[in-house]
ChimeraX commands (.cxc) that place a marker at each C-alpha (Angstrom):
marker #1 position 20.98,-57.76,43.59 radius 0.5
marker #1 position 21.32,-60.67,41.13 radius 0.5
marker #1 position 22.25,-60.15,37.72 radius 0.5
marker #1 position 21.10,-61.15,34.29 radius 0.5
marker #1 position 24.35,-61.15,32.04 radius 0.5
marker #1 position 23.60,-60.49,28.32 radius 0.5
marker #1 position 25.34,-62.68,25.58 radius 0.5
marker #1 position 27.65,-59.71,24.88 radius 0.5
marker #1 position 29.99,-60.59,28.48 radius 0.5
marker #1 position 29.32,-64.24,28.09 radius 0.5
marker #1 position 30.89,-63.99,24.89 radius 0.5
marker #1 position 34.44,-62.32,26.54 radius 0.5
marker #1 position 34.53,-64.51,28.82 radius 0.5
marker #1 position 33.72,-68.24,27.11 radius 0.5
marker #1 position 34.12,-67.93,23.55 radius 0.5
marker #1 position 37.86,-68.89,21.89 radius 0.5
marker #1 position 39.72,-65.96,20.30 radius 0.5
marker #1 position 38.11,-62.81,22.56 radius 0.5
marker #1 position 40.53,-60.74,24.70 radius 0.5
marker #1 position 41.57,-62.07,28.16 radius 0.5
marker #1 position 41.35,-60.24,31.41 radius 0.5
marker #1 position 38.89,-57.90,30.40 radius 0.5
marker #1 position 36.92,-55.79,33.20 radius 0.5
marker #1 position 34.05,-57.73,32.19 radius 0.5
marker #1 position 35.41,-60.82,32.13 radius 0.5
marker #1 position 36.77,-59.96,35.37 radius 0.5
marker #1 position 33.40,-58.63,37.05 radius 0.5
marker #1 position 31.53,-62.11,35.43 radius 0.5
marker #1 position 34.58,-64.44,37.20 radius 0.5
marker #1 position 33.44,-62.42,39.90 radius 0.5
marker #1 position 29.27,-62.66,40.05 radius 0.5
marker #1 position 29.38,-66.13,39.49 radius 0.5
marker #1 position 31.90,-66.53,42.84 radius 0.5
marker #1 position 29.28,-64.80,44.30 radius 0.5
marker #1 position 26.32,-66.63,42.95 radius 0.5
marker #1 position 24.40,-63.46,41.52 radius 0.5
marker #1 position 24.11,-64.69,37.99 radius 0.5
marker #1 position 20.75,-65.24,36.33 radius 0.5
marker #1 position 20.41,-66.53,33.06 radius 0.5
marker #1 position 17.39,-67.18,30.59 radius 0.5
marker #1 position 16.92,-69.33,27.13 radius 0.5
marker #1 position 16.85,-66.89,25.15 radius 0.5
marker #1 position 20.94,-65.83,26.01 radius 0.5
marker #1 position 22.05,-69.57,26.40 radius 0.5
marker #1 position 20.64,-70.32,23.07 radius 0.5
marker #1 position 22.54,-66.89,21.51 radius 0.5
marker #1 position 25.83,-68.36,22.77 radius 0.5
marker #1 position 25.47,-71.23,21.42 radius 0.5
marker #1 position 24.69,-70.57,18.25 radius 0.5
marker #1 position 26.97,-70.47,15.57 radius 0.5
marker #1 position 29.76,-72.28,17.07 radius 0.5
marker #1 position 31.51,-74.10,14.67 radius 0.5
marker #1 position 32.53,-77.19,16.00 radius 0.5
marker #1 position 30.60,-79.47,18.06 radius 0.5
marker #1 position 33.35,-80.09,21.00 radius 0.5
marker #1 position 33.29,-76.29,21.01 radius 0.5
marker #1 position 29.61,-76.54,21.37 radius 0.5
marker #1 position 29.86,-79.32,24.37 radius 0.5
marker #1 position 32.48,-77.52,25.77 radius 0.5
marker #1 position 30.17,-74.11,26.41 radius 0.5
marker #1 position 26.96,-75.74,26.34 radius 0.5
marker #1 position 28.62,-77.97,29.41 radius 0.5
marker #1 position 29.76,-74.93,30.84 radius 0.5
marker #1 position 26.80,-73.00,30.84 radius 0.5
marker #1 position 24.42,-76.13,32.40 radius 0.5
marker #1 position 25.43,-75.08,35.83 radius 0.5
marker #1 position 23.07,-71.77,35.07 radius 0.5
marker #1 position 19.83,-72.88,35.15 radius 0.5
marker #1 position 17.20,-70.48,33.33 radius 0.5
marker #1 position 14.78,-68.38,34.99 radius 0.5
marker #1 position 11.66,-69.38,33.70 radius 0.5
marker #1 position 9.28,-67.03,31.77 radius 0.5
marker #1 position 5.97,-66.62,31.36 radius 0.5
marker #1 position 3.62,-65.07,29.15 radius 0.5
marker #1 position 4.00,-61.85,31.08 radius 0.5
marker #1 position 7.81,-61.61,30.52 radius 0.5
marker #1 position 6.69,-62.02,26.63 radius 0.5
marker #1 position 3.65,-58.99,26.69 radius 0.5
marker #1 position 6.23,-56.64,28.31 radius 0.5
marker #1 position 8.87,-57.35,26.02 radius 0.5
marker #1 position 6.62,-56.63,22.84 radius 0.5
marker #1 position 5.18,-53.35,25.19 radius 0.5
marker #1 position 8.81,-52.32,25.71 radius 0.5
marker #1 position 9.61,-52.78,22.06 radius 0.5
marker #1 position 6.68,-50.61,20.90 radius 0.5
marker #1 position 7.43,-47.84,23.70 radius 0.5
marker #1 position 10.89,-47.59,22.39 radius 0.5
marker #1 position 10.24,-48.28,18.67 radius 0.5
marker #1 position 7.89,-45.25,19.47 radius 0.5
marker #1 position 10.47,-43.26,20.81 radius 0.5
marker #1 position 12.99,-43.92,17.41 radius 0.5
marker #1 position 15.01,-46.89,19.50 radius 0.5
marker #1 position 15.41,-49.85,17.78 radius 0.5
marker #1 position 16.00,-53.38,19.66 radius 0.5
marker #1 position 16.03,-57.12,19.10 radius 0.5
marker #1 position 13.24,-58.81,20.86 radius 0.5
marker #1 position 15.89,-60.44,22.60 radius 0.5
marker #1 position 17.30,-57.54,23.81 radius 0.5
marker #1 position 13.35,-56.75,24.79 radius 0.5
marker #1 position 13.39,-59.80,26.74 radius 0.5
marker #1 position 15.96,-59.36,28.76 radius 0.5
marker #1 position 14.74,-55.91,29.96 radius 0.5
marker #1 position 11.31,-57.76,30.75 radius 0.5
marker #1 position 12.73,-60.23,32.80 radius 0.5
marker #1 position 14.71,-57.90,34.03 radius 0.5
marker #1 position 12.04,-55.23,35.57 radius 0.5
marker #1 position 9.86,-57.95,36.22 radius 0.5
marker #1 position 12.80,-59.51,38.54 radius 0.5
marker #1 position 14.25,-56.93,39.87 radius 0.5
marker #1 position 17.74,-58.12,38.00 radius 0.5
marker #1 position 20.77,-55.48,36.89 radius 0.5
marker #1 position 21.57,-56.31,33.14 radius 0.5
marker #1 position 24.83,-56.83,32.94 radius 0.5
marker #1 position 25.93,-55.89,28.65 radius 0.5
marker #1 position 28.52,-54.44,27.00 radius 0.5
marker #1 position 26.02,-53.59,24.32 radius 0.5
marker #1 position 25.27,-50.17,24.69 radius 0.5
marker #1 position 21.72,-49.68,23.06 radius 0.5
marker #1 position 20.85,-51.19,26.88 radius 0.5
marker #1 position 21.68,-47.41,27.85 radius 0.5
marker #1 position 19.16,-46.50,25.29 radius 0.5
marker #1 position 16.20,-48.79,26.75 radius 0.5
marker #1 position 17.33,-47.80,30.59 radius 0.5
marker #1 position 16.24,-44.66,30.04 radius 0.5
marker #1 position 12.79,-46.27,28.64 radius 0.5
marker #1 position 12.35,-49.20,30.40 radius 0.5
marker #1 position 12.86,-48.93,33.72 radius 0.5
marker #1 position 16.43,-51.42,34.02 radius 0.5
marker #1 position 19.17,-51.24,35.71 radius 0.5
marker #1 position 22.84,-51.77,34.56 radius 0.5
marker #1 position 25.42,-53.55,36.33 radius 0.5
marker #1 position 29.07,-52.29,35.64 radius 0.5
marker #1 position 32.24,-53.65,36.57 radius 0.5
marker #1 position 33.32,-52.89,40.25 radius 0.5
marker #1 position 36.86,-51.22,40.26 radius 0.5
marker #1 position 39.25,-53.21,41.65 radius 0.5
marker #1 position 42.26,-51.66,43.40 radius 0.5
marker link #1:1,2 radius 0.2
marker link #1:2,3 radius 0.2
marker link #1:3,4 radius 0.2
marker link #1:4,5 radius 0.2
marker link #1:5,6 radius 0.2
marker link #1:6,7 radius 0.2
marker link #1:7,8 radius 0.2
marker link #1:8,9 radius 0.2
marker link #1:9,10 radius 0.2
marker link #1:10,11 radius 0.2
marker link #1:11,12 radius 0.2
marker link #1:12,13 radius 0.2
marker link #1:13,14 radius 0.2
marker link #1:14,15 radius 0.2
marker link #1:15,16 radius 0.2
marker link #1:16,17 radius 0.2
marker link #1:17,18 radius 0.2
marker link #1:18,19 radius 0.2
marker link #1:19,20 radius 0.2
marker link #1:20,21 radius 0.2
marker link #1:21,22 radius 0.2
marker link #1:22,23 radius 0.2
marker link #1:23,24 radius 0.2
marker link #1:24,25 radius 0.2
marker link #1:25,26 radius 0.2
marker link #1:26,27 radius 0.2
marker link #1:27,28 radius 0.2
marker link #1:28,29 radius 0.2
marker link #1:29,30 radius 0.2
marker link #1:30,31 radius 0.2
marker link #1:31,32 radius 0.2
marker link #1:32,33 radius 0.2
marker link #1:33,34 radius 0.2
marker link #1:34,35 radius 0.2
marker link #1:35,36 radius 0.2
marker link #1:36,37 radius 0.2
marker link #1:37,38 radius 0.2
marker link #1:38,39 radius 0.2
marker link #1:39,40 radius 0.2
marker link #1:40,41 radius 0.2
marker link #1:41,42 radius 0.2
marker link #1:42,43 radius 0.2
marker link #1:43,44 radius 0.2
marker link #1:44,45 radius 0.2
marker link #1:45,46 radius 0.2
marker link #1:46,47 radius 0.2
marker link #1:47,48 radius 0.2
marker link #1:48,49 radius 0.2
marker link #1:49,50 radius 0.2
marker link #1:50,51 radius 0.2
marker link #1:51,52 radius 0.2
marker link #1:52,53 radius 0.2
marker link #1:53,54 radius 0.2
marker link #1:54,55 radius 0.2
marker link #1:55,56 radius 0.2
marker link #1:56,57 radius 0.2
marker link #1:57,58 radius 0.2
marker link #1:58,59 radius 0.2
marker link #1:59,60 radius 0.2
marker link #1:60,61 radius 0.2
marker link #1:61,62 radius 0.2
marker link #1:62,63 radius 0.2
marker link #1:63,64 radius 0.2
marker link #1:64,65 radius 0.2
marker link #1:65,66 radius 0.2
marker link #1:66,67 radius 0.2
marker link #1:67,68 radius 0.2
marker link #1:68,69 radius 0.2
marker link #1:69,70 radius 0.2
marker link #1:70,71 radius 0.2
marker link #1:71,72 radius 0.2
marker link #1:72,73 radius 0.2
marker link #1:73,74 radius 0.2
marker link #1:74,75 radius 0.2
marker link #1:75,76 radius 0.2
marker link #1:76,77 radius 0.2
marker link #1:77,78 radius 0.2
marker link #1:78,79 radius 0.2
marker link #1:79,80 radius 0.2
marker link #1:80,81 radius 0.2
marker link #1:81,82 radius 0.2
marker link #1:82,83 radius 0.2
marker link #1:83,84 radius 0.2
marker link #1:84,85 radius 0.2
marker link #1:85,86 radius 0.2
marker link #1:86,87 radius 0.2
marker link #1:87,88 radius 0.2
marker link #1:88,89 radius 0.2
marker link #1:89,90 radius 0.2
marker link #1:90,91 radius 0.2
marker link #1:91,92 radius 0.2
marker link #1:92,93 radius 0.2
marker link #1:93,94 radius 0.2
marker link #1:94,95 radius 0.2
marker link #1:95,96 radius 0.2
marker link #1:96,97 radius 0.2
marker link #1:97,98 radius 0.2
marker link #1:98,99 radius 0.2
marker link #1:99,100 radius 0.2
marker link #1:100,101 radius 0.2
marker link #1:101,102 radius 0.2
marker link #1:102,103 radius 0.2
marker link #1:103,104 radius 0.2
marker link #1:104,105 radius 0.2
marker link #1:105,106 radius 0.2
marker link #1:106,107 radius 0.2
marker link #1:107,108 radius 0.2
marker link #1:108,109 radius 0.2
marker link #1:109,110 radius 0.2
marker link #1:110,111 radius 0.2
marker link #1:111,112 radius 0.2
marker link #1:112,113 radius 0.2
marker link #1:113,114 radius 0.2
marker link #1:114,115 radius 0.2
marker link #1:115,116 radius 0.2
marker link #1:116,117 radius 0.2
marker link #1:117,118 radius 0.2
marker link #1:118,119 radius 0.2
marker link #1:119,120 radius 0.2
marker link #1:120,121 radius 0.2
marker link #1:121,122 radius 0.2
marker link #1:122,123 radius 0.2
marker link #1:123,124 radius 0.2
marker link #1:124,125 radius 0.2
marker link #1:125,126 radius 0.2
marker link #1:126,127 radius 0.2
marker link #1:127,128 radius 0.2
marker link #1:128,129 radius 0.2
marker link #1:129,130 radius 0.2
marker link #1:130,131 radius 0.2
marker link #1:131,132 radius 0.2
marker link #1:132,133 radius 0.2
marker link #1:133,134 radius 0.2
marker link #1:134,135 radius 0.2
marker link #1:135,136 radius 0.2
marker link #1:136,137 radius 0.2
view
């Protein structure tokens, strides 16, 4: 199964200053030897925002090019806003990102690979599946 990886592992594993050798990171390194990564807009453009200096930006935005997005349609929009309002009904609260993500998802057939845990929240809602790190011996 392929895997959408959220911002939230991205970050460990690309961004200057967050731990090394993480499980995550490790599991990502991983995935991508494998070719199982999916990746969509929406998460490219959160990674790239707010970087503070534009050979940071070139460096990561150069990085990320060899993941070409999945690309969405209307559909993956309407069941992001219907997941949003079946959780929001429920007392969960989400990002329409975050939405997004568990739309294309679903719709996909794609684990979501996070670190952020109000994705345990929407599984339980929504249908998703999470992808955790494989222990390595």
């Amino acid at each position: 199964m392929n895997v959408l990886v959220d911002s939230s592992v991205w970050s460990l594993a690309i961004r200057r200053g967050a731990p090394r050798g993480t499980p995550e990171e490790r599991e990502l390194v991983e995935l991508i030897g494998e070719g199982r990564v999916a990746m969509i807009g929406p998460i490219r453009q959160e990674l790239l925002s707010g970087i503070k200096t534009s050979e940071q930006f070139r460096l990561v935005r150069d990085r990320l090019c060899s993941f070409p997005d999945l690309q969405l349609t209307h559909d993956d929009f309407e069941d992001a806003a219907a997941g949003f309002n079946k959780c929001r009904g429920r007392g969960i609260q989400g990002s329409n990102t975050d939405f997004l993500i568990c739309a294309v998802a679903a719709r996909r057939e794609l684990a979501v690979f996070t670190t952020d845990a109000d994705f345990g929240h929407y599984g339980r809602n929504l249908h998703i599946k999470l992808h955790r790190p494989r222990r390595t011996a």
